[in-house]
N, C-alpha and C positions, 0 to 999 in steps of 0.2 A: 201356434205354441212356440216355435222358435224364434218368432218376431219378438217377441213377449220375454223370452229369456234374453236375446240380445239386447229389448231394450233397459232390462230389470241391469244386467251387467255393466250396460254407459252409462247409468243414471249413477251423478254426482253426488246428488244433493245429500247424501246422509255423509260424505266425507268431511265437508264443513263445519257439522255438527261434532263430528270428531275434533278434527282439528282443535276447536275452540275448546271443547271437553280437556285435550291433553295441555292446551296453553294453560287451562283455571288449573287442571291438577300439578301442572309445573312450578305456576305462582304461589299456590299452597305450599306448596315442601320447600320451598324458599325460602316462604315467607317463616315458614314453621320452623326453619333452621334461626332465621336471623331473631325470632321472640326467645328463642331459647339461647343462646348466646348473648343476647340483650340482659335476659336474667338472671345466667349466671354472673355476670359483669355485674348486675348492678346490688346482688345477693354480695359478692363482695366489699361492694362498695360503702352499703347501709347497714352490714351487721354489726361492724363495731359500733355506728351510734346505736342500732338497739341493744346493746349489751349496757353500753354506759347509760344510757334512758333508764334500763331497766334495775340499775343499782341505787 
């Protein structure tokens, strides 16, 4: 039984699966920052044409 917990403890392999999990949720909130900054910029940019479109 201690064999077996020693070797449940050096086993790796579910760390990589982390790993990669917190790199996709890093690139998320990234990315989720730079679409939101993208659309406020570009909500500036085209609302006066739809104002004047819409006159």
């Amino acid at each position: 039984m201690r064999r077996l917990l020693l070797q449940f403890f050096q086993n790796e392999d579910g760390a990589t699966v982390l790993e990669y999990a917190w790199i996709g949720v890093l690139i998320s909130i990234a990315a989720i920052a730079a679409f939101h900054a993208i659309s406020s910029q570009m909500r500036t940019w085209y609302w006066p044409i739809v104002n004047n479109l819409a006159q």
